[in-house]
DRENPA-3360 file (N, C-alpha, C; in nm, 2 decimals, always signed):
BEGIN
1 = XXXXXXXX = -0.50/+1.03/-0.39/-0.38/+1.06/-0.32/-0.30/+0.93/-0.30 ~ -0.20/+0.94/-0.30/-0.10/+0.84/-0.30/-0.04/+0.83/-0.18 ~ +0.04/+0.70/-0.13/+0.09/+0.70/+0.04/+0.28/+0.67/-0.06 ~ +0.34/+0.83/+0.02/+0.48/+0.80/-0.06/+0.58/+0.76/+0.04 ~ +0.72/+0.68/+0.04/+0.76/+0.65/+0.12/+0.95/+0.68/+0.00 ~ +1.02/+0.71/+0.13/+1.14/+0.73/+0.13/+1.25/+0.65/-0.02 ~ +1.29/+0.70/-0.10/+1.36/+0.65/-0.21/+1.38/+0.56/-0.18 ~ +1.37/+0.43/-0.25/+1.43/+0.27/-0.28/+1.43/+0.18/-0.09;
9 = XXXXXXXX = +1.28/+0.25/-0.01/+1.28/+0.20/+0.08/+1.15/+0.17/+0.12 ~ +1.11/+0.14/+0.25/+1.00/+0.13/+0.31/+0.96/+0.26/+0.40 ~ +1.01/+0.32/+0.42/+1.02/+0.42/+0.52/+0.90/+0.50/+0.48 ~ +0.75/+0.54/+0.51/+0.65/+0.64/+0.49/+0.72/+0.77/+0.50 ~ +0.70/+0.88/+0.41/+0.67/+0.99/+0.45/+0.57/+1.09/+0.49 ~ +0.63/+1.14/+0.60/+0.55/+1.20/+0.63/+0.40/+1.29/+0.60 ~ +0.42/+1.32/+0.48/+0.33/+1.40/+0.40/+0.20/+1.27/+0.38 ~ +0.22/+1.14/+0.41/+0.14/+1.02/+0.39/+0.02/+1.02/+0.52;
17 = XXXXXXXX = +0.08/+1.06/+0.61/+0.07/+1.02/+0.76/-0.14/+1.10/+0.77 ~ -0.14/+1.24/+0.69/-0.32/+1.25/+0.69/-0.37/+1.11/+0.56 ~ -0.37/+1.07/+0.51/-0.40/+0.97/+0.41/-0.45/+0.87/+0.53 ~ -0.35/+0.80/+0.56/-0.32/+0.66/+0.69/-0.41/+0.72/+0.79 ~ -0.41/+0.85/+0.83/-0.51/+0.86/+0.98/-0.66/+0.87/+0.89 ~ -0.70/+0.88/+0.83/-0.82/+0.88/+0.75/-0.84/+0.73/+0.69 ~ -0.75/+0.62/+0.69/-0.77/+0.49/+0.67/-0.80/+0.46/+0.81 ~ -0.74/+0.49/+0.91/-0.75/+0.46/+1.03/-0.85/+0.46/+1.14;
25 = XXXXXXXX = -0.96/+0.62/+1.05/-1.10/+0.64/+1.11/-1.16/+0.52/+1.06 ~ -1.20/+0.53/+0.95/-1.27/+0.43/+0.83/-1.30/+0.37/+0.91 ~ -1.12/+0.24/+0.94/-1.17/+0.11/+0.98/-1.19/+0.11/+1.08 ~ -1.20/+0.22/+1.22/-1.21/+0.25/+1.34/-1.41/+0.23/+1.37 ~ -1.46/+0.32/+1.26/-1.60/+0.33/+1.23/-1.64/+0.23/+1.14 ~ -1.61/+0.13/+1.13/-1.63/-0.01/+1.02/-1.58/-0.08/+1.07 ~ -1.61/-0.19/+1.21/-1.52/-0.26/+1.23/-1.50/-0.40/+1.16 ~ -1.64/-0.41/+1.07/-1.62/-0.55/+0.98/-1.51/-0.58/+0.83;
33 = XXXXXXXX = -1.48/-0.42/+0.81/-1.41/-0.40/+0.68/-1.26/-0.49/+0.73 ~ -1.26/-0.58/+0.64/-1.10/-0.64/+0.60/-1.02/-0.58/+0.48 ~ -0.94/-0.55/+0.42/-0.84/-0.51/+0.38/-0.70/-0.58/+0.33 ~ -0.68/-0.60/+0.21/-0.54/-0.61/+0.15/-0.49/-0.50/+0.13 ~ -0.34/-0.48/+0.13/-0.29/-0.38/+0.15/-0.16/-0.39/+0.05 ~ -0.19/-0.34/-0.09/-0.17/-0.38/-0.20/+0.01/-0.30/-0.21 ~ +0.12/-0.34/-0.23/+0.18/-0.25/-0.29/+0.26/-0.28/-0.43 ~ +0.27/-0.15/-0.46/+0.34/-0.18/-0.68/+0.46/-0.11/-0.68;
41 = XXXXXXXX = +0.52/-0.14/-0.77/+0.67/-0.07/-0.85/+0.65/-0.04/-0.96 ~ +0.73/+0.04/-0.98/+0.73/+0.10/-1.17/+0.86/-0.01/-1.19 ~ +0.93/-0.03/-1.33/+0.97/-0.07/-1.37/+1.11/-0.08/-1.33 ~ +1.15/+0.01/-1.29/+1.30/+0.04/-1.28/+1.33/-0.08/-1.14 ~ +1.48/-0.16/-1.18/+1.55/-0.24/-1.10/+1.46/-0.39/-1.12 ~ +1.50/-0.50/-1.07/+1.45/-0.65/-1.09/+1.34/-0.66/-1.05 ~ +1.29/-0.74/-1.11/+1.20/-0.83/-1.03/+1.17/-0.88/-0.94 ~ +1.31/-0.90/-0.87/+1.29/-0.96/-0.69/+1.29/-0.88/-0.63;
49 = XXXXXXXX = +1.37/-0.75/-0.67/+1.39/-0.68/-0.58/+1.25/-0.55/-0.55 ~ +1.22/-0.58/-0.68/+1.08/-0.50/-0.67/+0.98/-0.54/-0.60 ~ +0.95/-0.70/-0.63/+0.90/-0.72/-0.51/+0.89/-0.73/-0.38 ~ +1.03/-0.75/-0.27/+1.06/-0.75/-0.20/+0.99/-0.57/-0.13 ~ +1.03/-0.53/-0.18/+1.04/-0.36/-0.20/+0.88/-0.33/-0.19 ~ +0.79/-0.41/-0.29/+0.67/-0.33/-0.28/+0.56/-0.40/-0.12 ~ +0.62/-0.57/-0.11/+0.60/-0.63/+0.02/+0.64/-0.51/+0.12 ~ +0.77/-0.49/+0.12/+0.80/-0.41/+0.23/+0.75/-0.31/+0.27;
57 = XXXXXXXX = +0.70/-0.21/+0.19/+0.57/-0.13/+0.21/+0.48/-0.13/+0.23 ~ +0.41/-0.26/+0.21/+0.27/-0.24/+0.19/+0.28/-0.32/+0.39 ~ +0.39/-0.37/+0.44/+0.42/-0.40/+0.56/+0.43/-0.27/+0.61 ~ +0.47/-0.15/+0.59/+0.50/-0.09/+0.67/+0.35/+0.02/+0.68 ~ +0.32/+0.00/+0.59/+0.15/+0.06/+0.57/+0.07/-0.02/+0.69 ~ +0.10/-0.14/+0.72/+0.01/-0.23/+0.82/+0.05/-0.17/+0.93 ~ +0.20/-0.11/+0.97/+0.25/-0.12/+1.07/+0.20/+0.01/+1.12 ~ +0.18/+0.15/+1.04/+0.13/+0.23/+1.10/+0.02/+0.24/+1.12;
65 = XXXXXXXX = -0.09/+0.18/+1.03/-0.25/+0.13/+1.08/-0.24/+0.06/+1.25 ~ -0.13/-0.05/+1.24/-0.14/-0.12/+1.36/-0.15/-0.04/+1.49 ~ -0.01/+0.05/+1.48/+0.05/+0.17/+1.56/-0.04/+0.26/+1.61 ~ -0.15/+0.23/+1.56/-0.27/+0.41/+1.55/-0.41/+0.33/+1.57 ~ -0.38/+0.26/+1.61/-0.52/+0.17/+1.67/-0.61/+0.05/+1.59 ~ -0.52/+0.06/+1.44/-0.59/-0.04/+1.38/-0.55/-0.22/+1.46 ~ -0.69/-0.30/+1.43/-0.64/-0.44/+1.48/-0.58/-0.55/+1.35 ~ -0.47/-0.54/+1.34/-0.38/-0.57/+1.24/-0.44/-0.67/+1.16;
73 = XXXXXXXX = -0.51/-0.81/+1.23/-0.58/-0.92/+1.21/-0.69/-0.88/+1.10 ~ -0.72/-0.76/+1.10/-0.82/-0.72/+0.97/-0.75/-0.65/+0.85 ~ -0.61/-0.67/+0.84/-0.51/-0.65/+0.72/-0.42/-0.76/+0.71 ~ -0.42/-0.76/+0.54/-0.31/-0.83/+0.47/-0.21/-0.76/+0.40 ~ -0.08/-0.77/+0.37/+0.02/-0.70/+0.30/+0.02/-0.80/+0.16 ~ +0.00/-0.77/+0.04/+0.06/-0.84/-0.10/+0.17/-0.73/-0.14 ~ +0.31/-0.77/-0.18/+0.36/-0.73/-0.27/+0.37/-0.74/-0.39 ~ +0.33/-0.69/-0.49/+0.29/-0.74/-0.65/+0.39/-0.66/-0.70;
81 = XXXXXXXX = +0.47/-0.62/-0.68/+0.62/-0.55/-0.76/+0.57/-0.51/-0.87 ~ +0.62/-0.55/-0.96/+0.61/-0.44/-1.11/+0.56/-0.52/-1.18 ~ +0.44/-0.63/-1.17/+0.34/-0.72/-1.23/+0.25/-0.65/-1.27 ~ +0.20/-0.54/-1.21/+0.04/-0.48/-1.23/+0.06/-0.32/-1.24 ~ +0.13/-0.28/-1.36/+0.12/-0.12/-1.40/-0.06/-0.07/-1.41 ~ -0.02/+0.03/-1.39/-0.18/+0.09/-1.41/-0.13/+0.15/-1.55 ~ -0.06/+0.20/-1.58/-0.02/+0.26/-1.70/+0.13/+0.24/-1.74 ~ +0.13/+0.26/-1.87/+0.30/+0.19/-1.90/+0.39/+0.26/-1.86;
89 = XXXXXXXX = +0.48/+0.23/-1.83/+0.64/+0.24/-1.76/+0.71/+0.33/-1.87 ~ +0.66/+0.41/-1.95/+0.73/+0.52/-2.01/+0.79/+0.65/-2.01 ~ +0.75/+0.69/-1.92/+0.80/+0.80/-1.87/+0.75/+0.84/-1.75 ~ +0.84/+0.89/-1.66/+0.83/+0.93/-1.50/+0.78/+0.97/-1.45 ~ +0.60/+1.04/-1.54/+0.52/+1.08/-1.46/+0.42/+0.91/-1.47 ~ +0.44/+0.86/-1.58/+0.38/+0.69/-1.54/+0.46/+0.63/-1.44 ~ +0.58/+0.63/-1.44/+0.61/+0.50/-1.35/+0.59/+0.59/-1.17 ~ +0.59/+0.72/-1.18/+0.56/+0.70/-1.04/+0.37/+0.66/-1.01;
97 = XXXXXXXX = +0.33/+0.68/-1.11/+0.16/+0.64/-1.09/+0.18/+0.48/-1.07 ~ +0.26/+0.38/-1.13/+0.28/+0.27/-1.09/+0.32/+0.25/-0.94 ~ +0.42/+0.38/-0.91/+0.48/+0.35/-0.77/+0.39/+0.39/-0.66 ~ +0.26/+0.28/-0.60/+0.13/+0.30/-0.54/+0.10/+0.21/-0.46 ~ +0.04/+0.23/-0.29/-0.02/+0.16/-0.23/-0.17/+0.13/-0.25 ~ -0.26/+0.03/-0.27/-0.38/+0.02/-0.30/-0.40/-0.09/-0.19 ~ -0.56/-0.05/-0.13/-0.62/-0.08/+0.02/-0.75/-0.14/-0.06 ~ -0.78/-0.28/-0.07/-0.89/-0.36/-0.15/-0.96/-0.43/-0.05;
105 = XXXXXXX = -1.10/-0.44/-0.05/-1.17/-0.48/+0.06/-1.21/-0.62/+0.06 ~ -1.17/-0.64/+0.14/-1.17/-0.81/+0.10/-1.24/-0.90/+0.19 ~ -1.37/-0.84/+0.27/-1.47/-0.89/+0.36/-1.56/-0.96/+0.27 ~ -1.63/-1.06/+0.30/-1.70/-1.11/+0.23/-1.82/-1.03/+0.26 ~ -1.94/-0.97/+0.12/-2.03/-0.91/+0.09/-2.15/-1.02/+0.13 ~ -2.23/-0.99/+0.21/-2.36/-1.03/+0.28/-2.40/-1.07/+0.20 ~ -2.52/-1.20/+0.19/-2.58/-1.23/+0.08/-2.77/-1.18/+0.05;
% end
C-alpha cells in the first residue's frame, strides 16, 4: 500500500492516514527501530522541483508520525526525486508506482 498525498503537493490523504497509524503502532511497540523516511517522483516536471516535492513529503510523513506519538528523533526525511524509479517512467500506471513513500530501517543490527 502506498501513502498518497494531494496533486503536486505535500498534503497526505486521507485514505493514507490507516497505513501511518499502523507505522505508528510498530514504532510505538519497537522503541529501538530508526527509520528513513524515503520519498520518490515519477518523471514528470524537473529535477529540482521533484526533489524539493518528494523532500516535502517524506517531511510531512515525519510530521504525522510525530503528531500521533512518534518521537521524531528516530526518523529521517530523504528526498530522492525522480533518481530511483522502481520501474520505468512509461506509462501512468508506472510512474505512479514511482510516485512512493519508502520507510528503511536504519538501526544498527546487533552483532
Amino acid at each position: 500500500q502506498q501513502i498518497h498525498f494531494e496533486f503536486n503537493k505535500a498534503k497526505i490523504r486521507p485514505e493514507s492516514f490507516p497505513i501511518l497509524d499502523a507505522i505508528v503502532e510498530v514504532l510505538r511497540d519497537n522503541p529501538k527501530i530508526t527509520l528513513e523516511i524515503q520519498g520518490h517522483t515519477d518523471n514528470v516536471g524537473s529535477a529540482g522541483y521533484n526533489k524539493k516535492l518528494s523532500q516535502s513529503r517524506a517531511e510531512s510523513v515525519i510530521s504525522y508520525l510525530g503528531q500521533h506519538g512518534t518521537d521524531v528523533s528516530r526518523l529521517t526525511a530523504v528526498g530522492y526525486g525522480m533518481g530511483q524509479p522502481i520501474v520505468p517512467n512509461n506509462s501512468e500506471s508506472n510512474r505512479a508506482l514511482n510516485r512512493r513513500v519508502q520507510f528503511i530501517r536504519t538501526e544498527p543490527t546487533p552483532p
